[in-house]
C-alpha positions in Angstrom: 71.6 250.8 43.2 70.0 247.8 44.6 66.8 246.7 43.0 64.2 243.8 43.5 61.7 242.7 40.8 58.7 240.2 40.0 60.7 238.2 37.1 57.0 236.4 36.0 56.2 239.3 33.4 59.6 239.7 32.1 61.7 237.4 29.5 64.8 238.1 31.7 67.0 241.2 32.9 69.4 241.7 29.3 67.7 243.6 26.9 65.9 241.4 24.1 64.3 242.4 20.4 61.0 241.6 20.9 60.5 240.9 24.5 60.2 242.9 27.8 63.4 242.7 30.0 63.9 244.3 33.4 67.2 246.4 31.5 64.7 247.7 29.0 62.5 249.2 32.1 65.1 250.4 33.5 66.8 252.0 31.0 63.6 253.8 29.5 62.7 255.2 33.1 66.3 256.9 33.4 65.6 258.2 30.0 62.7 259.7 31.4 64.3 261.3 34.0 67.2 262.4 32.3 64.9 264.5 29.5 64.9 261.7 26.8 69.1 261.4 27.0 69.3 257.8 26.4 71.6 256.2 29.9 72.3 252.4 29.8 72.4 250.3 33.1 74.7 247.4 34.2 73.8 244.8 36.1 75.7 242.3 38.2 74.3 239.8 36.3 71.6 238.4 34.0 68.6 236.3 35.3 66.9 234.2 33.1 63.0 234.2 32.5 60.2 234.4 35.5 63.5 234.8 37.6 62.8 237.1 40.4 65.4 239.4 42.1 64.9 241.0 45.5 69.0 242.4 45.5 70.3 242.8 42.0 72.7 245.1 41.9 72.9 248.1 38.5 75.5 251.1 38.3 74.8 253.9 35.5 76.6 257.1 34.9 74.4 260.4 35.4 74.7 264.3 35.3 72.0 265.1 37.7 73.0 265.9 40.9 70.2 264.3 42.9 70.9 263.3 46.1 71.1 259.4 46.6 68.1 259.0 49.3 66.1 260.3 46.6 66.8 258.0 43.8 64.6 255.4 45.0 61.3 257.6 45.0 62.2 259.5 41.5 62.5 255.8 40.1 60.0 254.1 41.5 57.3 257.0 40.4 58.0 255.9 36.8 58.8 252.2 36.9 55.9 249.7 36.4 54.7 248.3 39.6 57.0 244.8 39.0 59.7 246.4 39.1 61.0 248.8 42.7 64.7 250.3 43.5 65.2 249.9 47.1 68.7 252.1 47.9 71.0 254.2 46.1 74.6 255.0 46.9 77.0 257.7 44.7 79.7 255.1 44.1 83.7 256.1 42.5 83.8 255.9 38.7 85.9 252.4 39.0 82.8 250.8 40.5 81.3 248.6 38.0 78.0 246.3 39.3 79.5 243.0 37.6 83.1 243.1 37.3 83.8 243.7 41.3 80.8 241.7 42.9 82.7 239.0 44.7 80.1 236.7 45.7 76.6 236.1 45.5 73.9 234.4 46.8 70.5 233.1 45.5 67.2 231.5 46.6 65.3 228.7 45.6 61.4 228.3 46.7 59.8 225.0 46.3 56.1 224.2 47.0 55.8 220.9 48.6 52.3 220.7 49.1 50.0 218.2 48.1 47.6 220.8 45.6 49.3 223.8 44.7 48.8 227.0 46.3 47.3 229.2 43.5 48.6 232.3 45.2 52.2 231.0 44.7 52.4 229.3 41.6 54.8 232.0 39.9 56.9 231.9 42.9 57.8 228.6 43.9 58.2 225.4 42.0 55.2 223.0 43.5 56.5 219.6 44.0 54.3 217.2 45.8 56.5 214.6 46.1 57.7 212.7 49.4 61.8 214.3 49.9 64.3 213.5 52.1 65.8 216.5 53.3 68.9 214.8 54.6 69.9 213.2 51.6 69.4 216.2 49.8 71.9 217.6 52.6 74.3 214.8 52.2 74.2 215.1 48.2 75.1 219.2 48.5 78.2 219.1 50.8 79.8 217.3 47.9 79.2 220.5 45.6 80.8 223.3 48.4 84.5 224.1 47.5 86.1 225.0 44.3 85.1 222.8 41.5 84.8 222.4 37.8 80.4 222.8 37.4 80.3 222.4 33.4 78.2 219.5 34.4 76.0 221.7 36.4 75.8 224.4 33.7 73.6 224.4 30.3 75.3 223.5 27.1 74.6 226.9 26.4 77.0 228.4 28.4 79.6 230.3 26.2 82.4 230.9 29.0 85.1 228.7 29.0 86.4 229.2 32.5 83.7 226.7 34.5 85.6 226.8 37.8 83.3 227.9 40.6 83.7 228.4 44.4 80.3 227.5 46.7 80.7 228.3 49.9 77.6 227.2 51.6 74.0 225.4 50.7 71.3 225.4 52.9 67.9 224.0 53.4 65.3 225.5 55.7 61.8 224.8 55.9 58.5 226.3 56.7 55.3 225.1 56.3 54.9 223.7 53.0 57.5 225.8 51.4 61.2 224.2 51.4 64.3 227.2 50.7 67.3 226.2 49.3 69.8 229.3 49.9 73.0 229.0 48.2 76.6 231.1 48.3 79.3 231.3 46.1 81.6 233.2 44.0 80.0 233.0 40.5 77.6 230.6 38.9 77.2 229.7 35.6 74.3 230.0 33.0 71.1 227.7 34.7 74.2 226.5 37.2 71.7 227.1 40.3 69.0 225.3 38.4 70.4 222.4 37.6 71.8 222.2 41.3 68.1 222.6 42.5 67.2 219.4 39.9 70.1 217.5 41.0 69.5 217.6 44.7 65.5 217.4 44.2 66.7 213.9 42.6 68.8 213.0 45.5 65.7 214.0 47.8 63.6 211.2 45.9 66.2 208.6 45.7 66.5 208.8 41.9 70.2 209.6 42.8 72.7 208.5 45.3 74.2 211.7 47.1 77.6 209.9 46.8 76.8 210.3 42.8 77.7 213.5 43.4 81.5 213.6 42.8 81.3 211.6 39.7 78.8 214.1 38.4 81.5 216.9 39.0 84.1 215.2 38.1 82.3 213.7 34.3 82.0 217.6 33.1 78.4 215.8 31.3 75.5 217.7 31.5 73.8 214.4 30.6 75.1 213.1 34.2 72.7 215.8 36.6 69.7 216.6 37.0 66.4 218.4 35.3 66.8 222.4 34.9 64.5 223.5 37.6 62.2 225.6 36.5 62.7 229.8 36.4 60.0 230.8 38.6 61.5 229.6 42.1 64.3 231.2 41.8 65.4 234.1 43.4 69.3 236.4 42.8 68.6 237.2 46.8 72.2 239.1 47.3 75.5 240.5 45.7 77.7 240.9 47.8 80.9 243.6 47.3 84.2 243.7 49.5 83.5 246.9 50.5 
């Protein structure tokens, strides 16, 4: 099931004690639908806080034998208005949403202009600061390949493994509103983030895109850039083999 959501009302996708999580809406609405039967969701991955989603990716095992172009409406007639299923698909049982995603790529919104736009302000990061985009350019093709990014990830990060493959950044621009898309195989906890802060730096000349390599290669969080904030941030795409 592909799923988009508004991430400002929601303290992130995983289930949490005392706080609304996009799982917890999920999983109560199937419960609805499945006569109170309680059926847990997987994800392809958490997002933090105000993080928005427009293709996260869930799996869940059912009994009911409704056909898969229906899903979406039967859903979407008992989820809160934050939170809409876009497509279905009856996948084998080996499928699982987070163990055989192979890629995936995310969005980043910033608001360049000079007073912020009220109408935005949970969905981009304003930041009316004077950038160069092409040293923010120069500063990424240093972070595309294979690389070790525990100096691009928060000091919260409990996986060990930190090697990640990025296979593209990109900038585009319109208007006041600057898009950084970004491709890879994995990314660590606030790794997209902290790659937003870092290049934003490079953008104002606070950092030398040249910096770059030495900040990879340090493994320091210390070394990068500012967590940019949650609410910018899109999960845009998983993407699958098949």
């Amino acid at each position: 099931m592909t799923i988009a959501y508004d991430g400002t009302g929601f303290y992130g996708y995983q289930i949490q004690p005392s706080a609304r999580s996009v799982q917890e809406e999920l999983e109560k609405a199937l419960s609805r639908l499945h006569k109170g039967t309680v059926v847990r969701v997987s994800g392809s991955g958490r997002t933090d806080a105000k993080v928005h989603a427009r293709g996260q990716v869930i799996h869940f095992d059912t009994p009911l034998s409704i056909p898969e172009e229906r899903w979406p409406k039967a859903l979407n007639s008992i989820l809160p208005e934050d939170i809409r299923v876009l497509a279905a698909e009856e996948v084998p049982d080996s499928f699982h949403a987070r163990f055989n995603a192979c890629g995936k790529e995310y969005r980043y919104l910033i608001d360049l202009s000079p007073v912020q736009d009220v109408f935005s302000r949970n969905y981009a990061y304003h930041y009316p600061y004077p950038l160069d985009l092409e040293k923010m350019e120069a500063a990424a093709v240093h972070l595309i390949g294979t690389h070790d990014f525990t100096a691009f990830c928060s000091a919260k990060t409990e996986i060990e493994d930190r090697i990640r493959t990025i296979s593209s950044i990109s900038f585009s621009r319109e208007g006041h509103l600057l898009t950084m898309s970004i491709r890879g195989n994995g990314f660590l906890y606030n790794m997209v983030r902290i790659i937003m802060g870092t290049l934003l730096d490079a953008g104002t000349g606070s950092t030398l895109p040249e910096e770059l390599p030495r900040m990879l290669h340090s493994r320091d969080r210390t070394r990068t850039g500012k967590t940019a904030p949650g609410h910018g941030l899109y999960l845009h795409r998983v993407f699958y083999d098949n």
